[in-house]
C-alpha positions in Angstrom: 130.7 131.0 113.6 126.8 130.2 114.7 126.2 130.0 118.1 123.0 129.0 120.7 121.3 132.2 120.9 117.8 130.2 123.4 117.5 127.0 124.4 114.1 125.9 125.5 114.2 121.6 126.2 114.9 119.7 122.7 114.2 123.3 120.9 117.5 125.5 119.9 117.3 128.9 118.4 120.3 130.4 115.8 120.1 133.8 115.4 121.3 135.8 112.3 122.7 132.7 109.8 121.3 131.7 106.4 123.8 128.4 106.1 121.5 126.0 107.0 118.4 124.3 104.9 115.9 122.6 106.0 115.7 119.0 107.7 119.9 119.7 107.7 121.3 117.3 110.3 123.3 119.5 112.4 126.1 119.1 115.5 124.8 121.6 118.8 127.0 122.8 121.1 130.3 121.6 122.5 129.1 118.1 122.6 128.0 118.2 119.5 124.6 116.8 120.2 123.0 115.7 116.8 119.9 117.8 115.9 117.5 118.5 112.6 116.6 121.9 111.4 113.1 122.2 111.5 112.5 125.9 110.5 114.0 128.6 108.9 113.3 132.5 108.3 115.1 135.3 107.9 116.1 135.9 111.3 116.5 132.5 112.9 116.7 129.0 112.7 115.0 126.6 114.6 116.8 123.5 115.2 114.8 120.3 117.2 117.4 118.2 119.3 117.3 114.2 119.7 119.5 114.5 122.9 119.4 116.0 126.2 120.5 120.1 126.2 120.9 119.6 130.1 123.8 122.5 130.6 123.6 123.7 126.6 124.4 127.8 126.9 123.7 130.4 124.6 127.4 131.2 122.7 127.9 127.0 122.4 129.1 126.7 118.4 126.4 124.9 116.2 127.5 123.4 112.7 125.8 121.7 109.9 126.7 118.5 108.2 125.6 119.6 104.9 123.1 116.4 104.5 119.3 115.7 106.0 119.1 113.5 109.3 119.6 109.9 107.5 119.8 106.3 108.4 122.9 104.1 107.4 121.9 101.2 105.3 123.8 97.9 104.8 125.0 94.7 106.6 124.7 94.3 110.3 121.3 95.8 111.1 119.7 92.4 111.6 120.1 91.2 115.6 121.2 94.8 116.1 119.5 97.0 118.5 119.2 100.7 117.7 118.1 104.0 119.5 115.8 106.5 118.0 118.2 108.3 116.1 119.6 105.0 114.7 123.1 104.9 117.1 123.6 100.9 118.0 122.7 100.6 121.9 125.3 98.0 122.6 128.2 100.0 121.4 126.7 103.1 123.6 126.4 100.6 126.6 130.7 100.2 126.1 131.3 103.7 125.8 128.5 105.0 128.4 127.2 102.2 130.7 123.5 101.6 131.2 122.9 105.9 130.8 123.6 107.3 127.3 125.7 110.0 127.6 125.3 113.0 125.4 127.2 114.1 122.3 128.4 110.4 121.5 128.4 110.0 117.2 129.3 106.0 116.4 129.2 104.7 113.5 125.6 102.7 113.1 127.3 99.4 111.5 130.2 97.9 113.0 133.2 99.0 110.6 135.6 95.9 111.8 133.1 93.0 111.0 134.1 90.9 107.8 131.0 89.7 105.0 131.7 86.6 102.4 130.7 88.5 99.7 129.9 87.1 96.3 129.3 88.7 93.1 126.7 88.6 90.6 127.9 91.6 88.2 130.8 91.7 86.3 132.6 94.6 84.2 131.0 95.1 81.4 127.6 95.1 82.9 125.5 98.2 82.7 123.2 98.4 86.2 120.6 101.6 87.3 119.6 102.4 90.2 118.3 99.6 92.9 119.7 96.3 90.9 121.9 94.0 92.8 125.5 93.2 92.1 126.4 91.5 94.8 125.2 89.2 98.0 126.1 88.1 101.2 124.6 86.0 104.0 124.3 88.9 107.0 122.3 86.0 109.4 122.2 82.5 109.4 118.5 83.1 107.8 118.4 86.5 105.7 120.8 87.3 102.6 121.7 90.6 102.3 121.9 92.1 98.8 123.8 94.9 97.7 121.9 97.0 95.8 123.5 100.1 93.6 121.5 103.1 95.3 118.6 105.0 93.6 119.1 107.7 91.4 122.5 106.1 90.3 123.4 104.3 87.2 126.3 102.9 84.9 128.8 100.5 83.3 130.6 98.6 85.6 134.2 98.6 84.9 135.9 96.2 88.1 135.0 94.4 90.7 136.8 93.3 93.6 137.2 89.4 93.8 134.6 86.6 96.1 135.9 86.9 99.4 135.4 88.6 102.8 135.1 92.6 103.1 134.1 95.3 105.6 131.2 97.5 105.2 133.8 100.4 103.8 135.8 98.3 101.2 135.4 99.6 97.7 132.8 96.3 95.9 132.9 98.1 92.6 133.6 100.6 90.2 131.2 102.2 88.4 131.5 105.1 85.1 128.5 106.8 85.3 126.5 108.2 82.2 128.7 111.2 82.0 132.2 109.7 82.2 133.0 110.0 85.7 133.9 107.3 88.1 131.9 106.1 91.2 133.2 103.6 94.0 130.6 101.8 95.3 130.9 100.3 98.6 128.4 97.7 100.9 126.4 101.3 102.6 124.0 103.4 102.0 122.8 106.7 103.2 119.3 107.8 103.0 116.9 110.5 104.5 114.7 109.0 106.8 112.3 111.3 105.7 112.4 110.5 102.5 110.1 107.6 100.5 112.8 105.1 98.9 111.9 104.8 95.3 110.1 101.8 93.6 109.4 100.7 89.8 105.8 100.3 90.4 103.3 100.4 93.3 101.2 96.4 93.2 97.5 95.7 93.9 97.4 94.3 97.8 96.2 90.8 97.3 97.9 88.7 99.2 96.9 88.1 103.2 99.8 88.5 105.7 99.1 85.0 107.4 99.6 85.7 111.4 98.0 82.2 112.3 95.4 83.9 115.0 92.2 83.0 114.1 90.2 86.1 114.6 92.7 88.2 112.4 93.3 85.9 109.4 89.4 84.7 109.3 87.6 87.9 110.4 89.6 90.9 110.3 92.7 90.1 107.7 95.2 92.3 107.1 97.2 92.3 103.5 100.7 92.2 102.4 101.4 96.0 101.7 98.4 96.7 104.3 97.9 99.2 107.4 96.5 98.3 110.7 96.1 100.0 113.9 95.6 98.4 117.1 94.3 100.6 120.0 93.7 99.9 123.5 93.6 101.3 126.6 96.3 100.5 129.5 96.3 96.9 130.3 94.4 95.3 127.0 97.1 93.6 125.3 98.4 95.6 122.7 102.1 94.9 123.2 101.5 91.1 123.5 99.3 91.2 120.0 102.5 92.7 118.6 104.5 90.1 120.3 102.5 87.2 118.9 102.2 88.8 115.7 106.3 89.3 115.3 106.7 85.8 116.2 104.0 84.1 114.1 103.4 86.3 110.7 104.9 85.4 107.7 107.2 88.3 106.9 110.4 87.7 106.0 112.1 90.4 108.5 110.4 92.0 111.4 111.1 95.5 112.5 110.2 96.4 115.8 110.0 99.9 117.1 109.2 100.5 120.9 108.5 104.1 120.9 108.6 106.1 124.1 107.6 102.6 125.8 108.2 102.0 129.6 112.0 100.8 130.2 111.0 98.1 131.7 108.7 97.1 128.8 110.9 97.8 126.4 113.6 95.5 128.6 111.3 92.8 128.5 110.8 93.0 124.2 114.4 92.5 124.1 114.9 89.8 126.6 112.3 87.5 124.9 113.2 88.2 121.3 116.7 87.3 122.3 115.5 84.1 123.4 113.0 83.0 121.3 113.0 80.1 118.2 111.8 81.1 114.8 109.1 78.9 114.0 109.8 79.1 110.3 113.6 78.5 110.0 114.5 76.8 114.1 116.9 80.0 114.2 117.2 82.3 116.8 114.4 84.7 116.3 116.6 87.6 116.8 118.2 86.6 113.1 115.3 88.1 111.3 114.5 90.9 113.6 115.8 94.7 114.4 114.8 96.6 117.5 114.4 100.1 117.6 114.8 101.0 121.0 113.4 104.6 122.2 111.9 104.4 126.1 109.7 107.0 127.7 112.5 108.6 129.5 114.8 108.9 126.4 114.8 112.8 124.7 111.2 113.0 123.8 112.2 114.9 120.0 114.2 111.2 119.4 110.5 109.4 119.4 109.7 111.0 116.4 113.0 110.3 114.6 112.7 106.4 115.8 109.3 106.2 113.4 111.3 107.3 110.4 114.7 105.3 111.2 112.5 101.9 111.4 110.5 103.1 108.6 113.3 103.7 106.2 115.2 100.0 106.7 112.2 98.5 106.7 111.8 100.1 103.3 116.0 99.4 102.2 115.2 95.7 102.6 112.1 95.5 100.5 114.2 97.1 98.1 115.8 93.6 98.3 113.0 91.8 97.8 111.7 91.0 101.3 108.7 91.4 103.3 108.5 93.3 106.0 106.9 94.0 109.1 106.8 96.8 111.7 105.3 96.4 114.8 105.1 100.7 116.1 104.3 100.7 119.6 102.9 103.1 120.2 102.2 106.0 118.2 100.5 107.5 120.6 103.8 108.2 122.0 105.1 109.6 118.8 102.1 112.4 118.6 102.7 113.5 122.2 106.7 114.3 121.3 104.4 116.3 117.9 102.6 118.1 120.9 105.4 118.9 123.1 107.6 120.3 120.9 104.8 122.2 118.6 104.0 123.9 122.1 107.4 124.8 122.7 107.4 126.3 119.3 104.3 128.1 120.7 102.4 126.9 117.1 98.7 127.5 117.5 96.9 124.3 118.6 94.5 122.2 117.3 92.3 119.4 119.0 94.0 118.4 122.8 96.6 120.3 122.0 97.9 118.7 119.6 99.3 120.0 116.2 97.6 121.3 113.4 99.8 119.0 111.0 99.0 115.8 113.0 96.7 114.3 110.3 99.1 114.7 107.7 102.7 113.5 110.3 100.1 110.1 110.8 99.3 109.5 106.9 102.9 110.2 105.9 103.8 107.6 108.0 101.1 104.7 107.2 101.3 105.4 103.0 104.9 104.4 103.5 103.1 101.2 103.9 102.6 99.1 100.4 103.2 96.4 98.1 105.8 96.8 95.4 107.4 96.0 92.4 110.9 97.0 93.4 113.2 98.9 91.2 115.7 95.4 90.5 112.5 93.7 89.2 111.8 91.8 92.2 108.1 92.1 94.4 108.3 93.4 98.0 106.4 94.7 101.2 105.5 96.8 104.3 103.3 96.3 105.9 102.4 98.6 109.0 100.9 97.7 112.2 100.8 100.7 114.9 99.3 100.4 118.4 97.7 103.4 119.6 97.5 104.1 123.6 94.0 106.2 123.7 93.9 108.0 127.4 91.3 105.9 129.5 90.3 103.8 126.3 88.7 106.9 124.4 88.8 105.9 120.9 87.6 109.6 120.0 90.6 111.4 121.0 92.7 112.9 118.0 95.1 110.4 117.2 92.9 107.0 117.4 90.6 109.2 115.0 93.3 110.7 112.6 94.5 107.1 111.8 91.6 105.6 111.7 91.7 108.0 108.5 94.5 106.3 107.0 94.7 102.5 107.8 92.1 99.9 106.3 92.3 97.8 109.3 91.2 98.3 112.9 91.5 96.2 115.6 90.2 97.1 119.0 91.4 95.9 122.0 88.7 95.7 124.8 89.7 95.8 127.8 86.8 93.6 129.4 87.7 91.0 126.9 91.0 91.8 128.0 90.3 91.4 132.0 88.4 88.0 131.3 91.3 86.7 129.4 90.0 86.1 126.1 93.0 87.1 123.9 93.9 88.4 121.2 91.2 91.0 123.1 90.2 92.2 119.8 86.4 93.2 120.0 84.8 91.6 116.5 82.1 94.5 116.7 84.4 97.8 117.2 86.8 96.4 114.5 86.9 96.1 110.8 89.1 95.1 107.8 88.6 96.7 104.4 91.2 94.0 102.2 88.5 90.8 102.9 87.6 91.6 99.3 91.0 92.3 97.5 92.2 89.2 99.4 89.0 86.8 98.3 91.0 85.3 95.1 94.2 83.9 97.6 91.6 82.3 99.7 89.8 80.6 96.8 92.8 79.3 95.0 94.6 78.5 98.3 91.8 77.4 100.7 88.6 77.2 99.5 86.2 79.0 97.8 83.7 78.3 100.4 86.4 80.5 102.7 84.9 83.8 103.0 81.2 82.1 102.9 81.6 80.6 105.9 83.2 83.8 107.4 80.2 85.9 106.4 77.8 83.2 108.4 80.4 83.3 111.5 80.3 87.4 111.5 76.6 87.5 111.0 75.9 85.3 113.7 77.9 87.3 115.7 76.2 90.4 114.9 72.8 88.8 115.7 74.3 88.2 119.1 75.1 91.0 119.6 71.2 92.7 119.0 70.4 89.7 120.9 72.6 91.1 124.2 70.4 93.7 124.2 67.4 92.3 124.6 69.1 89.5 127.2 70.1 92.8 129.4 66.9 94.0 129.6 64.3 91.2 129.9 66.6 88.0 130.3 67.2 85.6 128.3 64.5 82.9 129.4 61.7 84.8 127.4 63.5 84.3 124.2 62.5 81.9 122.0 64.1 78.9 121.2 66.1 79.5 117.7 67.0 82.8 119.8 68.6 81.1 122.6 70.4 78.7 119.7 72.0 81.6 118.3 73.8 82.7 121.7 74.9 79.5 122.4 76.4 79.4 118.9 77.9 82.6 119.2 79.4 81.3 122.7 81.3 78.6 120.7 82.5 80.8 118.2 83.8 83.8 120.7 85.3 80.5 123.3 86.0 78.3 120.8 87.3 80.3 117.9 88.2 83.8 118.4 89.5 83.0 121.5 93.6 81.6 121.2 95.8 80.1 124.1 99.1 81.6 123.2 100.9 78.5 125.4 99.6 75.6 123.6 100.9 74.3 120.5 98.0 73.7 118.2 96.5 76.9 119.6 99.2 79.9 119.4 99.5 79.7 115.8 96.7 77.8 113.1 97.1 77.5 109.5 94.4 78.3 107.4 93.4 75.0 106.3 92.7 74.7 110.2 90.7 77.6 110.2 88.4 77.2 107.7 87.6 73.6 109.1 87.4 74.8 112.4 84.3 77.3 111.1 83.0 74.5 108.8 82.5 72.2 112.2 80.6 74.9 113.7 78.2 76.3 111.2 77.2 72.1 110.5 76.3 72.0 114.3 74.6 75.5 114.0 72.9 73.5 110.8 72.5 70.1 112.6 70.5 71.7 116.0 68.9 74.2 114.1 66.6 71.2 112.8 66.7 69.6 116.0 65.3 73.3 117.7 62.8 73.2 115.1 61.5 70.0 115.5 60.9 70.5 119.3 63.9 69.6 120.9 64.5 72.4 123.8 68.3 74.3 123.1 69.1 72.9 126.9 68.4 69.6 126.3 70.8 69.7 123.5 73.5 71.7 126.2 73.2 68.8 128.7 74.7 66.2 125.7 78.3 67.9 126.3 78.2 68.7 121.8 78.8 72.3 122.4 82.2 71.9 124.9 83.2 69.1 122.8 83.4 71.8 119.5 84.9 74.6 121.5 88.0 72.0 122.7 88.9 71.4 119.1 91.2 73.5 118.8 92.9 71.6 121.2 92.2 68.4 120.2 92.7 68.6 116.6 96.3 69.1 116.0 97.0 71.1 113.5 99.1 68.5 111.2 95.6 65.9 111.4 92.8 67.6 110.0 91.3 64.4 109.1 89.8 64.3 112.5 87.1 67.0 112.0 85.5 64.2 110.1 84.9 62.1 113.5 83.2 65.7 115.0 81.4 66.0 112.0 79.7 62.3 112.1 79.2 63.2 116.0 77.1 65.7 115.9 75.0 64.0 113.5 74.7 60.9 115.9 73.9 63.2 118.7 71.3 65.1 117.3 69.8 61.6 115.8 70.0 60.4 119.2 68.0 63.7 120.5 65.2 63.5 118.0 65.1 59.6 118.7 64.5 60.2 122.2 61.7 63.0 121.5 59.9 60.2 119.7 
């Protein structure tokens, strides 16, 4: 029998056994705490636990499960609420209260609950690997389909009727290619550190619309994309994620809150409990699972909770579906990397961290991508991971690592932040590398003067900001006129249009159409007193006329189902500025 020879925190040593192989899910000690074999030599194995070893003794048994940590796949993971290792929280709330206890193994999917299942293979039909046979509804908005899983293929030779099943009933039948039989049932089991398989990987050209202005305009993200969003304490980056889940047009959000303040993480549940899908007036919660791993949870279980959400994110674009994951934080995730690489007294790279930590961070984001699925059908992930860089250095090790791997950055700023200008995304620390994969949608579906207008918008930004400079050091009365213009421009776009007020209705989410109005209106007053500066007329003259808070209330004024109305600001600025020049005369 193997026994605990050390125990030092999450890390176990077995002395003198060659049974196991590596990344072997294995049962520790009398409690049978669940643990992964992380190395192996001739003289020990090394075995990383996801639970507590408070009161684990040398002598305790150990025993493998003969299969790699994995994540149980079918109906019931929507609206469910998971820890790291994928256990569901609110069966371990019956059977422990509000403390997990240690050593508990549940099944992930409830075994009682009953599907309406209906069929779409019959006997007779030949499937592979990934094609559906069957389909039931799993939430009032998602379907679930039953795909045959990868690496599996045959004739199907019986079926069970329509009607309602458990997750453990036998679906089909299957004889495989060489003449033996397979029962298929509604679950899966897959390594969650294993890529599922896909037919073919797709070009990213298709924006994943999140209805905030400054990401969908200036910094857009793709369907299949990568983005990080890092931020000191305090600058938003959970409530980005928030808005984000809510607004974006996946079809299924994952949400994985790793090594997050309890209290935080109590709060994410709460409101996702309670609030309304905009797209289908459901419950929210009907298109959303919640991977649930707080700070004071067993630190080895933070990296496990990256790979569990990863891996049913990637089950249901099997299906078809796009998907979202909102990873807060990863920053979390590399610090469990650090902890236990010192325990294992590995030599240490940068901070202490890992040598291996560029290549744990672009494992994890190339999981990301667009697909062609292996039932024929197209699907997504698309990744967006917070990182939490101590006192907002954006230099340390893991903010640099995955600024390696993502094409998209957005960087929270935390005096945007304090002034309350959210999303607190600072348009000159942050960039998007899909604007040009992504121009075609925007021309066929918005207009092809789309990312012209975006290119003015950015540029006068960027002038403003070389302008700042000067402003800082000599003030800004010594500029000259067209100077002082583009400030005051740049003031309407930051107030007026980067800026988003998450509690109004026109505001907290804007369609595209919207958007693309909304810069049209400002670059024909940038136009309009550009003339008028020209000709004479002083930039605070043309302040005093009210033009310039009338465009930044637009987004309030202009609801978002009456666009017609930017045709009334449009003929006002030219009557104001006629008006101005009139008066010069």
């Amino acid at each position: 029998m193997n026994t605990v020879f050390a125990v030092n925190g999450p890390v176990v040593k077995v002395k003198g056994t060659r049974d196991f192989m590596m990344l072997e899910m294995v049962y520790v000690g009398t409690k049978r705490l669940i643990g992964e074999v992380i190395s192996i030599n001739s003289s020990e194995t090394t075995i990383q636990v996801y639970e507590p070893t408070t009161g684990l003794k040398p002598g305790e048994p150990v025993s493998g499960s003969g299969m790699p940590m994995s994540a149980t796949l079918g109906p019931g993971i929507i609206s469910n609420i998971f820890d790291g290792i994928g256990r569901p929280l609110k069966k371990l709330e019956e059977i422990s209260g509000a403390f997990i206890s240690e050593g508990n193994i549940i099944p992930a999917l409830d075994t009682a609950m009953k599907y309406s299942v209906t069929f779409t293979a019959a006997p007779g039909d030949y499937l592979n690997g990934g094609e559906i046979f069957a389909v039931c509804p799993e939430t009032p908005v998602v379907e679930h389909r039953f795909m045959l899983p990868p690496g599996l293929s045959g004739e199907v030779i019986w079926t069970a009727d329509d009607g309602d099943y458990t997750i453990n009933d036998i679906l089909i039948r299957l004889k495989k290619d060489d003449g033996t039989a397979e029962e298929i049932t509604m679950v899966q089991k897959w390594a969650i550190k294993q890529t599922r398989p896909f037919k073919n990987r797709l070009p990213v050209s298709k924006p994943l619309i999140t209805g905030q202005r400054i990401i969908d305009t200036i910094l857009p993200i793709a369907k299949g994309g990568a983005a990080a969003v890092p931020g000191g304490f305090g600058t938003g980056k959970t409530m980005t994620q928030h808005q984000l889940a809510k607004w974006c047009d996946a079809d299924i959000i994952v949400y994985i809150g790793c090594g997050e303040r309890g209290n935080e993480m109590t709060h994410v549940l709460e409101e996702f409990s309670e609030l309304t899908d905009p797209r289908s007036g459901k419950a929210l919660s009907d298109r959303t699972i919640l991977i649930a791993n707080t700070s004071n949870m067993p630190v080895a279980a933070r990296e496990a909770s990256i790979y569990t959400g990863i891996t049913i994110a990637e089950y249901y674009r099997d299906m078809g579906y796009h998907i979202a994951i909102m990873a807060d934080s990863t920053s979390r995730w590399a610090e469990a990397l650090r902890e236990i690489s010192g325990r294992l007294e590995e030599m240490p790279a940068e901070e202490g961290f890992p040598a291996y930590l560029p290549s744990r961070i672009s494992d994890f984001y190339e999981r990301a991508g667009y697909v062609e699925t292996l039932c024929g059908k197209e699907g997504s992930v698309t990744i967006i991971g917070a990182v939490s860089p101590q006192g907002s250095d954006f230099s340390e090790p893991v903010t640099q690592n995955t600024k390696r791997f993502v094409r998209c950055f957005w960087a929270l700023d935390k005096s945007l932040a304090y002034s309350r200008h959210y999303p607190a995304i600072n348009w000159n620390d942050s960039y998007s590398d899909y604007t040009d994969e992504l121009a075609d949608y925007y021309n066929e579906n918005v207009s092809i003067d789309f990312l012209k207008h975006r290119q003015k918008i950015s540029d006068i930004l960027h002038e403003e900001n070389k302008l700042l400079e000067i402003v800082k050091l000599i003030g800004s009365d010594v500029l000259p006129e067209d100077q002082k213009l583009v400030i005051e421009i740049a003031r309407i776009i930051r107030i007026g249009f980067l800026q988003q007020n998450a509690f109004h209705k026109d505001d907290t989410f804007v369609p595209l159409l919207k958007q693309f109005y909304m810069m049209g209106i400002i670059l024909k007053l940038y136009r309009n007193t550009k003339t008028a500066v020209t000709s004479g007329i002083p930039v605070s003259e043309i302040v005093k006329t009210g033009l310039f808070e009338k465009i930044i209330r637009m987004k309030y004024d202009i609801p978002n189902d009456d666009l017609n109305k930017f045709h009334l600001l449009d003929v006002e600025i030219k009557r104001v500025i006629r008006n101005l020049k009139d008066k010069m005369r």
